[in-house]
ChimeraX commands (.cxc) that place a marker at each C-alpha (Angstrom):
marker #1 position 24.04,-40.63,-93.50 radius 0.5
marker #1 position 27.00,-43.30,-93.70 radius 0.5
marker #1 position 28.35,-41.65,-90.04 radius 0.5
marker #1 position 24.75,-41.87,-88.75 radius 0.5
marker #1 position 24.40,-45.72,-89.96 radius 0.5
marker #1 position 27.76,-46.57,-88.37 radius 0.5
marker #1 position 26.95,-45.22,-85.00 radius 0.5
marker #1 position 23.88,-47.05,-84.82 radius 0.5
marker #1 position 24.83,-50.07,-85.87 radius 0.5
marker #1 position 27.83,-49.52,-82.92 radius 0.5
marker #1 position 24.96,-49.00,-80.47 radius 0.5
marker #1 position 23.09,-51.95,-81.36 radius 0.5
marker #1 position 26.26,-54.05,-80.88 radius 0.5
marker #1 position 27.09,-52.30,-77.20 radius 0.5
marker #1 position 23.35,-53.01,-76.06 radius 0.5
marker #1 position 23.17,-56.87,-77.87 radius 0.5
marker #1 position 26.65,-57.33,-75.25 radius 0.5
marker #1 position 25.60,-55.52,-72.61 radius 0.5
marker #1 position 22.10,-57.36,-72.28 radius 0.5
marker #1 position 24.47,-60.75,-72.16 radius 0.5
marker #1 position 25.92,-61.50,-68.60 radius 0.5
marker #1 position 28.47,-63.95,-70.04 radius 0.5
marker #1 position 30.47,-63.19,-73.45 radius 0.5
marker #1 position 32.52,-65.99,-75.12 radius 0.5
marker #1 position 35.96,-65.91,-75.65 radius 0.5
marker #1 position 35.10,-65.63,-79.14 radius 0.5
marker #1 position 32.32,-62.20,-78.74 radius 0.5
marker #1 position 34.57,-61.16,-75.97 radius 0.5
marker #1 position 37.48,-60.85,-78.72 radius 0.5
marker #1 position 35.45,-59.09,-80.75 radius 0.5
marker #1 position 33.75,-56.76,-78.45 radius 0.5
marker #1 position 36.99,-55.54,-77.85 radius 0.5
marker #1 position 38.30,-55.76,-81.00 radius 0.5
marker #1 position 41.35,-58.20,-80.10 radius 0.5
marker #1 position 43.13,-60.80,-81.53 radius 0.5
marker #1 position 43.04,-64.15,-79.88 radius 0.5
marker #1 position 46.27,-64.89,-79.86 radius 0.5
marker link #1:1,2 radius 0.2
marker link #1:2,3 radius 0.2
marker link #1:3,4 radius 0.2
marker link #1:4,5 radius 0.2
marker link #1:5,6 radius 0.2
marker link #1:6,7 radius 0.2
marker link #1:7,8 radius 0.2
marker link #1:8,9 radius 0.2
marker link #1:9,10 radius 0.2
marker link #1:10,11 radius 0.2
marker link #1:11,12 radius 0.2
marker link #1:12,13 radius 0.2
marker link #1:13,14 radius 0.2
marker link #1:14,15 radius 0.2
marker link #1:15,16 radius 0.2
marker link #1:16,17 radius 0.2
marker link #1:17,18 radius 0.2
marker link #1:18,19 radius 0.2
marker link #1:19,20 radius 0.2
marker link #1:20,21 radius 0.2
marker link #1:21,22 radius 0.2
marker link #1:22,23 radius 0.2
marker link #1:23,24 radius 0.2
marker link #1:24,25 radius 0.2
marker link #1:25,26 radius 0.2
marker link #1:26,27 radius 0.2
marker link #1:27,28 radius 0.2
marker link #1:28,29 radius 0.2
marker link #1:29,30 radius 0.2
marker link #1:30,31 radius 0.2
marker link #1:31,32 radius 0.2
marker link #1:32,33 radius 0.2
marker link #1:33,34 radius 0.2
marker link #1:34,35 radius 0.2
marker link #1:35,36 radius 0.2
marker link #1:36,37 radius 0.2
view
């Protein structure tokens, strides 16, 4: 059930970026799971 939580919550997050043309630096980072240095 944890696995099944995880992957949705990993979907939600790729739609939520996708549906935005324009990422900040900031979500960008994130999205990708970088640092910002």
């Amino acid at each position: 059930m944890e696995k099944n939580l995880e992957l949705r919550v990993s979907e939600l997050e790729k739609m939520l970026f996708l549906s935005k043309n324009v990422l900040s630096f900031d979500e960008a980072s994130k999205f990708l799971n970088l640092s910002k240095s």
